[in-house]
N, C-alpha and C positions, 0 to 999 in steps of 0.2 A: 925684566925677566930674571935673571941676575939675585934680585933682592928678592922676588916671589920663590925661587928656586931656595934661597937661603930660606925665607921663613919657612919653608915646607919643611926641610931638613931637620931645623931647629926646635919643628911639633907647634909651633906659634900657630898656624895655622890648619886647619882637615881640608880645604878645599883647595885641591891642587888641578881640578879640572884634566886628569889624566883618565877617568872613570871608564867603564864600557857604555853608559850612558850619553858621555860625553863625544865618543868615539862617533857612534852611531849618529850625534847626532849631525857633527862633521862629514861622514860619509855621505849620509843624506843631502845635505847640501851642496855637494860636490858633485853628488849621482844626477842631481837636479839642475845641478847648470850644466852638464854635460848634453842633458836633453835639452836643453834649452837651446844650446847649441846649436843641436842637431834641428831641431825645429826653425829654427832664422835658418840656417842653411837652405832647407828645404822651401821656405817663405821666401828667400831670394834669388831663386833658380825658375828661371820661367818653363811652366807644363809644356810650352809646346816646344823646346828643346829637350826634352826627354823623350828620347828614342827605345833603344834598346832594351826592353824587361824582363825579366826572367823570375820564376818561382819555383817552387817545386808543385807538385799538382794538388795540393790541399783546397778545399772548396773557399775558405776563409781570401787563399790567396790567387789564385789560381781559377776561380770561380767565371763563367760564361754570361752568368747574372748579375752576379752581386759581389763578385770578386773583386782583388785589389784592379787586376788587370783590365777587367768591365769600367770598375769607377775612372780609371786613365784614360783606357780608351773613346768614353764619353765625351773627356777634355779636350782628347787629343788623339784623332784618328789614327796618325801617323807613329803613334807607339806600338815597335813591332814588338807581339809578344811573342818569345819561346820557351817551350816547357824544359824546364830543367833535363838534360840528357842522362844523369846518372840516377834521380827519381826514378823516371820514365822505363832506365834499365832494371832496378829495384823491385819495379811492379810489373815487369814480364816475369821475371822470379817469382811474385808472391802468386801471381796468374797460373804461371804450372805448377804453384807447390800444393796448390789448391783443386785443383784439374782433373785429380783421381785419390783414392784412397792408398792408394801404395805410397806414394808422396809422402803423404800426411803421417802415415805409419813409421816414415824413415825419418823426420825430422822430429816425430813427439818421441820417438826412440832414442835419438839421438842425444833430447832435453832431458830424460828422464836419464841416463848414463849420468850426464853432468851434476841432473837434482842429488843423485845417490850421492856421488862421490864429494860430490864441494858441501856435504850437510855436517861433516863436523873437519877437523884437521886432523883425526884418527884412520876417516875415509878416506881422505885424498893421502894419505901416507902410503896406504896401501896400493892406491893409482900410482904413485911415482916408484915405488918400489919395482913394478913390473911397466911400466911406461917411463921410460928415461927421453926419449928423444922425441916423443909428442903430447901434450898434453889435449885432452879433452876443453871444445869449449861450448857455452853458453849460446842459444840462436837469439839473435837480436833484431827488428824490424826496421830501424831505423843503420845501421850500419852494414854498408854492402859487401863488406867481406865475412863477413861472419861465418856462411852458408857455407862456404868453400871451406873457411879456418877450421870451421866441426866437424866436417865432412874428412879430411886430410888425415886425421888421429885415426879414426876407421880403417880410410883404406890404407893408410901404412904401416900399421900396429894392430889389426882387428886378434891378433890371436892375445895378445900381452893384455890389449885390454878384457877378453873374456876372462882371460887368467885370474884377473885382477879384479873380476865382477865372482866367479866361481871362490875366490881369498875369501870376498867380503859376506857373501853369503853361508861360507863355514865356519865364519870368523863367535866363538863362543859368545863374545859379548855384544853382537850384532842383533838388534831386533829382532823380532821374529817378521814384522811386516817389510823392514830392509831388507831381511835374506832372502823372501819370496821376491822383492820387487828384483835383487842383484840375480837371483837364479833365475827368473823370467826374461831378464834381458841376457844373460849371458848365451841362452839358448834361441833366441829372437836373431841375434846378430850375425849367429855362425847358419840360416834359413839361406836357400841358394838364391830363392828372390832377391830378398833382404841387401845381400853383397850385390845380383846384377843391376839393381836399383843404385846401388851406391857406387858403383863405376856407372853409370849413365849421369847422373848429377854430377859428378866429380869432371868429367867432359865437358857438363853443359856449361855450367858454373865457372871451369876454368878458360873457357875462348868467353863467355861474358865480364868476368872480373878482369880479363885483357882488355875491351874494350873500355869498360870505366874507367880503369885506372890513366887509360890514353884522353879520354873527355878532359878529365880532371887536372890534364896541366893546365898551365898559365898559357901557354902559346898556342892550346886548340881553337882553331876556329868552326865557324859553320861548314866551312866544304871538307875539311877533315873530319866533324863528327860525322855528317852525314856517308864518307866513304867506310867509316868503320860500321855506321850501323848497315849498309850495305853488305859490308862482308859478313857481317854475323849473321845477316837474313840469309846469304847466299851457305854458309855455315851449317846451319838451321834445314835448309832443305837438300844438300849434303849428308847428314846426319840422319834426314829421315829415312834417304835409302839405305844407306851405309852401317850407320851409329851401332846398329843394334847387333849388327854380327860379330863386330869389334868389339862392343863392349861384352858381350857373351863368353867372347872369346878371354877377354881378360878377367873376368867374372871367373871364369873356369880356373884359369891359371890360379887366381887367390885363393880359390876354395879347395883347391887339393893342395895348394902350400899351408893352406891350416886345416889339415883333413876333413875336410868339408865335402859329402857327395854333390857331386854338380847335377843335380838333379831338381827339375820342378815338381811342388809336391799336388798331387792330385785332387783335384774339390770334389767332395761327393756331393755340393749344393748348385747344383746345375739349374739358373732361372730362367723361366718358358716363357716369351712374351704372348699375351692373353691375345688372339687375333677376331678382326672383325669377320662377320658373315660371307662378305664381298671381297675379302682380301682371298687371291689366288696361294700365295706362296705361302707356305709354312717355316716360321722363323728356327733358324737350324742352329742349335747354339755351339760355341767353338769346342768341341771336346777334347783336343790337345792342350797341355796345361803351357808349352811353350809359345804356340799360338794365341792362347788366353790372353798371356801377360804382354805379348808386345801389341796385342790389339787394344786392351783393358788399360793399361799403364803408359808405353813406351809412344805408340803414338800418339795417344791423345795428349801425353804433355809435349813431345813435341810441336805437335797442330796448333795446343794453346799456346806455347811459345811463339812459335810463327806468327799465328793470328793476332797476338796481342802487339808484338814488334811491329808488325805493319801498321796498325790501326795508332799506337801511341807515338810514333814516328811522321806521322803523315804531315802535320804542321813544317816539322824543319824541313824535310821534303820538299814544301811549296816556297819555304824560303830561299831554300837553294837554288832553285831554279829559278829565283827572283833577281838572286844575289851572286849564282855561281860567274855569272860574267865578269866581275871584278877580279876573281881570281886567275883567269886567264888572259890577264893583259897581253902579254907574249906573243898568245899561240889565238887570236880575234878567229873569227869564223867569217864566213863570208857577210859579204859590204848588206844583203837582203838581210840575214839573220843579226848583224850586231843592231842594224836601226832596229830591227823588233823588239829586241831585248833592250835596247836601250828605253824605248816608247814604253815597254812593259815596267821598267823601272820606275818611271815616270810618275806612270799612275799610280804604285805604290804608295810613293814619297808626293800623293796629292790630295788635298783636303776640303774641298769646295774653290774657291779661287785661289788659295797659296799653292803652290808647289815648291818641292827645293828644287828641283833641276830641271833643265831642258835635254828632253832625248834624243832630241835631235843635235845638238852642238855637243854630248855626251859623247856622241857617236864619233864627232871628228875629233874630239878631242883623246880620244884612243887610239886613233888611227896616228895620230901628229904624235903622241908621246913614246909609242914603243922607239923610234928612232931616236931617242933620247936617254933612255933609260939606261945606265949604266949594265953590263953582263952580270956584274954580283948580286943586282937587286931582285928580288925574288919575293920577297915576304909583303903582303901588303903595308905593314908598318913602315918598312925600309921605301917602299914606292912615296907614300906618303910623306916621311922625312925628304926624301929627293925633291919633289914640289915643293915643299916648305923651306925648305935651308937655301934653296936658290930661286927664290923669290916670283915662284910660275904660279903660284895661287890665282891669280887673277887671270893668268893663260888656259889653266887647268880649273877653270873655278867650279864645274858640274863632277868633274870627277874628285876634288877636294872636299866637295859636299858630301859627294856619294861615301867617299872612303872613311870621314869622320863617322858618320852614322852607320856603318858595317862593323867600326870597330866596338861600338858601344853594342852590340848584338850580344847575347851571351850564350852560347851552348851547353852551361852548367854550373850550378850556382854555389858547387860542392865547395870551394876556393872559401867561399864569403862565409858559409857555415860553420866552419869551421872554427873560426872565432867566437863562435857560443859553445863548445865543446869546454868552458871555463872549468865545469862544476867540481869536478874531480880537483882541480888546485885551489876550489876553493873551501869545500867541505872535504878532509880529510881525516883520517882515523885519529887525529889530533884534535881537532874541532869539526867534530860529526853531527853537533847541535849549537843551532843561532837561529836567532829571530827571520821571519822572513823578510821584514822591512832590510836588517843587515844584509843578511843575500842576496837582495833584487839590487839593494845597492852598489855591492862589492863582485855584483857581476856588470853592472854597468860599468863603472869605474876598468874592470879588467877588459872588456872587450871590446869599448871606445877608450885605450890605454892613449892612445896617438890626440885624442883631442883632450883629455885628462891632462897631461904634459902644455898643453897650451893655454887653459883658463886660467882665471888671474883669481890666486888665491887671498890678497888683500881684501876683495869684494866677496869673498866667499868669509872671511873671515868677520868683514863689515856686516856681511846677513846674519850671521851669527851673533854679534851683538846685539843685532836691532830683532831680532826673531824671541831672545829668552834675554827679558827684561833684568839683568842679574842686580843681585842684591848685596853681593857681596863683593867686597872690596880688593882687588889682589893687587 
């Protein structure tokens, strides 16, 4: 190396093999046994110890048919799937944003504030000039705080930002199609609807971004996610009676702090539904404009919220009640009801003639361990440690079964995602253009970093010799 280093130096030679050609072609070969890796890994892990799976609800993965989870389950009946818990929150969201037109009005308003303003750095100059302590953001599909982040700028600043729409719009060197769009929203925003809409989501949005954000630790289990999504359902119809006078009421407050009349404004477009011959009653439509909007708007995204929470929940639901017995080592229920649960376990974790456990020795073996259990042990992992580190596996062996396979459960997949979140360090305003072959590379490489640090680069460098037959001498 040594002497190759000197010839390069010296101009004796051009072929230093430091190239972007050469780079890529390194990465490649690197990105390539990383998967390769991952493949013998996956080739020496037997299907039918794969328990636990989780996806988020895409058809590709997530699919009833032909999904990853369908293809598993094929293999392997006893793969409990559950659906991602913070997806599943994601798509009640996108359920009610979708639900009525008032919704949809509040969130393309909200996109078109941000299109105005982030369209040059003259614009958003003007935004921070009269917006110091919130900015406006971007609605995005894929990330679950978004909704709330956009929403936040509105209701704590809604007068700074009209200020700052009413700037741009008078602004001499502002378009003419800009200044309509900035003077259309500026007068959009300060509508009394407009605001009650936006204290209603700002509610809903913030008791759901508390339950995600609780999914999304490391130490959630299934009887934890399941009592949050409980409380949000219980939340949800709370709110249906409640929600609306409260938030009116705060609605109010906002709009006469930014001289806003708190008044709904009147539709002169009142639609008749067309009735049959046979129908007795004449449909009477809502002529109060207040009545209109909590009938038109407030409930039915409520309802859809409700209705959708129940319905994409229903899976964990059945798991809990599969599984909630583990969590209650403690506090057993009576000697009739744990053999039941235990027997119901049973057949879960059963596949034609294999089973892991016996539900019935399940049963004493829960009974015989609470009098064991040390007072601090609490958490299923720590129960599990306690059987293991003193040596009762073999004493405890239905319930060691049962507890390994609860822990590989997952209630949210957000954790694992999060590791393809690469792209941003790795295209940046430095290197905003490379090949795709580079980038698929140098996102592998980054996101299995932990088994990257473990291949053996002499064999990576051996495939490199024997791959580009080289010609030249170094």
């Amino acid at each position: 190396m040594s002497e190759h280093l000197r010839r390069i130096t010296s101009k004796e030679t051009a072929d230093h093999y430091c190239g972007k050609t050469i780079q890529n072609e390194l990465m490649n070969l690197m990105a390539k046994q990383v998967i390769n890796t991952i493949i013998d890994q996956c080739k020496d892990l037997d299907i039918d110890n794969c328990r636990g799976q989780g996806y988020d609800n895409g058809a590709n993965m997530a699919g009833k048919k032909n999904g990853v989870q369908a293809n598993i389950l094929r293999k392997n009946l006893r793969a409990i799937f559950v659906p991602c818990g913070c997806h599943n929150l994601n798509l009640v969201v996108a359920d009610a944003a979708r639900s009525n037109q008032c919704s949809k009005d509040l969130f393309g308003i909200i996109q078109c504030i941000y299109n105005v303003f982030s369209g040059s750095a003259k614009r958003w100059k003007i935004l921070s000039d009269h917006v110091s302590s919130f900015t406006v953001k971007p609605l995005c599909t894929t990330r679950w705080e978004c909704r709330i982040n956009c929403i936040k700028p509105l209701k704590y600043n809604i007068g700074g930002i009209q200020e700052a729409l009413f700037a741009l719009a008078e602004d001499p060197s502002t378009e003419p199609k800009t200044s309509h769009e900035a003077q259309t929203l500026s007068q959009q925003i300060v509508e009394f609807e407009f605001i009650v809409a936006l204290i209603v989501w700002y509610d809903l949005l913030f008791q759901i971004n508390i339950v995600s954000k609780a999914i999304q630790y490391e130490s959630a289990d299934l009887i934890s996610a399941t009592h949050l999504i409980k409380k949000t359902y219980e939340f949800l119809k709370n709110f249906r009676e409640t929600g609306f006078e409260s938030s009116l009421k705060a609605a109010k407050k906002l709009a006469e702090d930014n001289g806003v009349e708190p008044v709904f404004k009147k539709n002169s477009r009142i639609l008749i539904k067309k009735t049959f011959f046979d129908y007795e009653g004449k449909h009477q439509p809502v002529a109060e404009p207040i009545q209109k909007f909590r009938a038109n708007f407030f409930n039915v995204l409520v309802d859809t919220a409700t209705n959708s929470l129940e319905e994409r929940f229903q899976q964990m639901e059945i798991h809990n009640q599969i599984w909630g017995l583990l969590y209650n080592i403690k506090s057993l229920p009576t000697r009739d009801e744990l053999q039941k649960s235990c027997l119901q376990l049973q057949t879960s974790l059963t596949s034609g003639s294999a089973c892991d456990i016996n539900g019935a020795e399940l049963a004493d073996e829960f009974r015989l361990i609470q009098t064991l259990l040390p007072e601090e042990t609490v958490t299923l992992m720590q129960i599990l440690n306690f059987v293991t580190k003193n040596g009762l596996t073999d004493t405890f062996s239905n319930m060691w079964i049962a507890l390994r396979i609860l822990q590989t459960i997952p209630v949210s997949v957000a954790s694992g995602e999060r590791s393809f979140s690469k792209l941003k360090l790795i295209k940046t305003y430095l290197r905003s253009t490379m090949s795709e072959e580079r980038l698929s590379s140098l996102a592998v490489l980054s996101i299995e970093n932990h088994l990257l640090n473990s291949i053996d680069l002499n064999s990576v460098i051996d495939e490199f010799a024997r791959v580009k037959a080289r010609r030249v001498v170094f």
